[in-house]
Each structure stands twice: as structure tokens, then as C-alpha cells.
C-alpha positions as CSV (number, residue, x, y, z in Angstrom):
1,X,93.0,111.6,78.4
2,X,89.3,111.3,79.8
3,X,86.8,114.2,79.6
4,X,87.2,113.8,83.2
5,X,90.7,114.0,83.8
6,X,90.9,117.2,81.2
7,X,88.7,119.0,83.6
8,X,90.3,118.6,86.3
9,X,93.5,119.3,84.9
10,X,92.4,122.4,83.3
11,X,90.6,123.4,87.0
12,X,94.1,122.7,88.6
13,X,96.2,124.8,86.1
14,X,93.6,127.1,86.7
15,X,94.2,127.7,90.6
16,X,98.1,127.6,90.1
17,X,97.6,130.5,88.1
18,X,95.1,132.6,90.3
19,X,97.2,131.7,93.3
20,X,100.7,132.4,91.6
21,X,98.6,135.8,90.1
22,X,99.5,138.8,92.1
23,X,96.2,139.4,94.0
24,X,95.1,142.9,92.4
25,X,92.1,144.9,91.7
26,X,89.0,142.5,92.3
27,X,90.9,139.9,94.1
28,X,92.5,142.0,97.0
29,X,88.0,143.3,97.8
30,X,87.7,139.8,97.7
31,X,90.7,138.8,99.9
32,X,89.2,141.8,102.2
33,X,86.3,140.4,102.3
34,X,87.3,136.8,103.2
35,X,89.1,138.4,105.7
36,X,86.5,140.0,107.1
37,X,84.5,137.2,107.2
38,X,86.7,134.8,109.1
39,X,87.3,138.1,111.6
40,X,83.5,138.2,112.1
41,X,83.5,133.8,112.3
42,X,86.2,134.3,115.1
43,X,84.5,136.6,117.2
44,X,81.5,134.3,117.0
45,X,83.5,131.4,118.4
46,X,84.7,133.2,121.1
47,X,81.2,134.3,122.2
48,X,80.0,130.9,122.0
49,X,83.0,129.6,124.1
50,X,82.8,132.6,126.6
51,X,78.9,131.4,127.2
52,X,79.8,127.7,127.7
53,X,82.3,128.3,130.1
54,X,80.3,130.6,132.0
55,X,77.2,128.1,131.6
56,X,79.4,125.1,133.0
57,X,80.5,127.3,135.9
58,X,77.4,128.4,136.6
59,X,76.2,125.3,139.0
60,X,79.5,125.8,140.9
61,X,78.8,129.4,141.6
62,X,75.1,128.8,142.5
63,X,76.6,126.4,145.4
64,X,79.0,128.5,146.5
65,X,76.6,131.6,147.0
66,X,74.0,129.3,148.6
67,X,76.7,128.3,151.0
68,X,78.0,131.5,151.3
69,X,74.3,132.8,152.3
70,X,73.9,130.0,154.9
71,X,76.6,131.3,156.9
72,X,75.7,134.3,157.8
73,X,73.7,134.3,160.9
74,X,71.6,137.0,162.5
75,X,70.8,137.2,166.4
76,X,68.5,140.0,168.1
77,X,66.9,142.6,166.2
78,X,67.1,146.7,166.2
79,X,69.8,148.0,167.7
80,X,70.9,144.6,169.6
81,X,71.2,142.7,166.5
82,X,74.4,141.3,165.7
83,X,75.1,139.6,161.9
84,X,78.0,137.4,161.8
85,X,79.7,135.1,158.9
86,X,81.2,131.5,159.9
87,X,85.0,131.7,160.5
88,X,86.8,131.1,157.0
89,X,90.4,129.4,156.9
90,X,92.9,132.2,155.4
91,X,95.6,131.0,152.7
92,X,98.2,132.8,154.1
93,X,101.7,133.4,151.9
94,X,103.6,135.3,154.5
95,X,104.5,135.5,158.4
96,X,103.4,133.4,161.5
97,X,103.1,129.4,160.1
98,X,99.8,129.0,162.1
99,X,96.4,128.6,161.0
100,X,94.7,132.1,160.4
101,X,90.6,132.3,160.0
102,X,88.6,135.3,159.4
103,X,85.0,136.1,159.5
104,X,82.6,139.3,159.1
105,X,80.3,141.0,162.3
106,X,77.7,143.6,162.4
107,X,76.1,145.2,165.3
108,X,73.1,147.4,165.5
109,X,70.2,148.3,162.8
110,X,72.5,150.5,160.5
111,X,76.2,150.3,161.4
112,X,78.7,152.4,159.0
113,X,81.7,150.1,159.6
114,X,81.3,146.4,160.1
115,X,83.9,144.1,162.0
116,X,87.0,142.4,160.0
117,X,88.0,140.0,162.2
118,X,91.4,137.8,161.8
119,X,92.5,135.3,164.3
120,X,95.6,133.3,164.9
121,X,95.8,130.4,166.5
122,X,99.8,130.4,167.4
123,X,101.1,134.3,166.0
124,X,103.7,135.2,169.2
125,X,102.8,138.6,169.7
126,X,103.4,139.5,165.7
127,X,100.6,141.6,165.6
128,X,101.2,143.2,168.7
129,X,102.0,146.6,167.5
130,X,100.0,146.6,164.4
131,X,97.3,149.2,163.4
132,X,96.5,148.9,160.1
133,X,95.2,146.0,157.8
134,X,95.6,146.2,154.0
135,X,93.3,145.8,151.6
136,X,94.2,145.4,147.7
137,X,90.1,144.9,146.0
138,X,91.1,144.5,141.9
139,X,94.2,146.8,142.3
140,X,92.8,149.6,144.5
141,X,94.4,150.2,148.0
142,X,91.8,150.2,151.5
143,X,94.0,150.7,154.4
144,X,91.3,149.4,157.5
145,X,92.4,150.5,161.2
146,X,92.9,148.3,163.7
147,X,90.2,148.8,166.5
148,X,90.4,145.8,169.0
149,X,93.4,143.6,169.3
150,X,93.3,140.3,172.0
151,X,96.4,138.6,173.0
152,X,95.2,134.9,174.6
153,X,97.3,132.1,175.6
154,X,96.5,128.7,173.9
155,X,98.0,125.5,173.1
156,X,99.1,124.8,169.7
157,X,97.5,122.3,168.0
158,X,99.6,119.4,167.1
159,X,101.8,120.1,164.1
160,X,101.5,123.9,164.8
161,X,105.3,125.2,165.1
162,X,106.0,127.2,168.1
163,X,105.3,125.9,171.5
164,X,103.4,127.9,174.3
165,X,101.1,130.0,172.2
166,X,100.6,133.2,171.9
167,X,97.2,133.4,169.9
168,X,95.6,136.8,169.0
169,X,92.4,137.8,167.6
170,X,92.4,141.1,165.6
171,X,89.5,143.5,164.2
172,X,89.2,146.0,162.0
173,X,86.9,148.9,161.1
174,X,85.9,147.9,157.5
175,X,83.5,150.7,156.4
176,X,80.6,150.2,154.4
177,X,81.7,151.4,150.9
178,X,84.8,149.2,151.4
179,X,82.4,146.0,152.0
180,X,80.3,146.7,149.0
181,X,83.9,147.0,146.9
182,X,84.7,143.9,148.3
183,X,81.6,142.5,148.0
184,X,81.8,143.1,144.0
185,X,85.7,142.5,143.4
186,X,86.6,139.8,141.0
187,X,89.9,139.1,142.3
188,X,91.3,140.5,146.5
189,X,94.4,140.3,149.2
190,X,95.2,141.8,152.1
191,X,98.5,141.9,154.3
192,X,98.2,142.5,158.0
193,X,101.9,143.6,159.5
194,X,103.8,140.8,158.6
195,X,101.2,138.1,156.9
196,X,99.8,138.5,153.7
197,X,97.0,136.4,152.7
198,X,94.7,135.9,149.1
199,X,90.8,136.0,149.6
200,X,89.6,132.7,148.4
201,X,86.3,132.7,146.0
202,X,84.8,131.6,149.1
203,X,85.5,134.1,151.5
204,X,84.6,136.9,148.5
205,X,80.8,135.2,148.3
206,X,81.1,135.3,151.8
207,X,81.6,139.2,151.3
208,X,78.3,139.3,148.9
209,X,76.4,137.4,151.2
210,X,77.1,139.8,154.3
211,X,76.9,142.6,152.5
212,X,73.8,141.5,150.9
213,X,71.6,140.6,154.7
214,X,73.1,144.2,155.9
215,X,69.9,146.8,156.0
């Protein structure tokens, strides 16, 4: 047998025996220690993958805020100004199969509550009766009340179910506090009497954009 070969026979036989060895003593601190460093390796990893997903997000999110910030709109000045947000299509999950939009309004210099406004194109009267709109912002309850609520007759669009329309257009009081929660929540729903609906990303920069042009 070679020099060569008896070497690395001799280095084999000797890692069969530390590895059949119960690890004791010196070996267990170094197993610890191997241990700990492929621990402290991991958690390295995970930063660095955290940061790259964030980094190849961020151009998306830069858009959508631009966006978000163009659509906010303010007419008039002092106490005649009004601040409004483009109308937003709602992903509804529940109750009248019509298109639903929302959007955000703002009267006056200083207002406490700003307008939530939802609108139905075809809803039949469903929201007739209701006075409350319900807010879930990352798990946390806002009830909002209902202060205006307009029942108009319009014609469905075509392939809108129902026929004759009874459209309605309903607001409520969404207090300040409650806009800046909004306006910081990662993840939001709401359910107005019988439709319950997911705030898109979208519609939450839309929420950080309004809150951000209020004085």
C-alpha cells in the first residue's frame, strides 16, 4: 500500500472512531459551539433575505404611494376646502353582487372626522336600515356611524344582476385617530350590514396619502 493510501486510510479509521466515540467532555463544547455557530449563520441568512425582499419590493411600493398621493385632490382653502381621494373599486366577499367603490373626503381647515364613503351601484335597498360600518385595522375593532345614507335609482350596468336599480351611496364618520390607525395598518376589512369587503394595498396607501395632506 502507498504512503498515500496509508494516510488516508489511517485519516478514515480515524473519523469512524471520533464519530462512533460518544461525544463527551471536549467534544460536546465543541459540538456547542458548532452549534452555535450555524445558529448565528442562520440568522444571518435570514437578515440578508428579509433585506432583498424588502429591496425588490421597494420600487413597487414607491409606485403605489406616488399613485396613491396623486389622487387625492384638494379644492378651496380655509374653512371651504374640501380634500377628496379617487373612488377605489372594493373586493367585496359578501352581500349585494354589484360593483362597490369607496373613497375618502375632508371638509374644512381642521375637521375631527373625515367622510368614509361607500357606494353601490345595484344594492336594493340592503343598506337601508344600516347604521354602523365595521372596521377590523390588524385585529382591533372601529365601529364608524353611519351619517348620510342616499338611495338613487340607476340602471345596472350590463352584466350587473338585478334589474331596476336601487343604487345607494353611504358615509360614515371616520374620526381622526381611526384614519391615522388605518393609515399605518399592515393588513384591514370592514363589513357594512350585509357586505364584507378586504382593503386592498391600494386603498390602505390611499389611507396614508389622505391622512398625510390632512393639516
Amino acid at each position: 500500500m502507498s504512503d498515500a493510501r496509508r494516510v488516508t486510510a489511517v485519516a478514515a479509521l480515524a473519523c469512524l472512531t471520533v464519530v462512533a466515540r460518544p461525544a463527551r467532555g471536549d467534544d460536546l463544547e465543541a459540538l456547542r459551539a458548532e452549534n452555535r455557530r450555524l445558529r448565528a449563520r442562520i440568522e444571518t441568512l435570514e437578515g440578508e433575505n428579509a433585506r432583498l425582499r424588502t429591496d425588490s419590493s421597494a420600487p413597487l411600493v414607491a409606485a403605489l404611494e406616488a399613485h396613491a398621493a396623486s389622487a387625492v385632490h384638494l379644492e378651496g382653502e380655509g374653512a371651504t376646502a374640501v380634500l377628496t381621494t379617487d373612488p377605489l373599486v372594493l373586493e367585496t366577499t359578501s352581500g349585494p353582487r354589484s360593483r362597490h367603490w369607496m373613497w375618502l373626503q375632508a371638509r374644512g381647515s381642521a375637521p375631527e372626522t373625515v367622510d368614509l364613503v361607500v357606494d353601490a351601484i345595484v344594492s336594493g335597498g340592503a343598506y337601508r336600515d344600516i347604521e354602523t360600518l365595521d372596521v377590523d385595522v390588524d385585529g382591533t375593532r372601529e365601529r364608524l356611524t353611519v351619517v348620510r345614507h342616499t338611495l338613487q335609482s340607476r340602471t345596472p350596468t350590463r352584466g350587473t344582476p338585478g334589474a331596476g336599480a336601487a343604487g345607494e351611496t353611504v358615509t360614515a364618520a371616520l374620526p381622526r385617530a381611526a384614519l391615522a390607525r388605518l393609515a399605518r395598518a399592515r393588513a384591514a376589512d370592514a363589513k357594512l350590514g350585509p357586505t364584507a369587503f378586504r382593503f386592498t394595498p391600494e386603498q390602505l396607501a390611499a389611507f396614508r396619502a389622505f391622512d398625510a395632506r390632512l393639516p
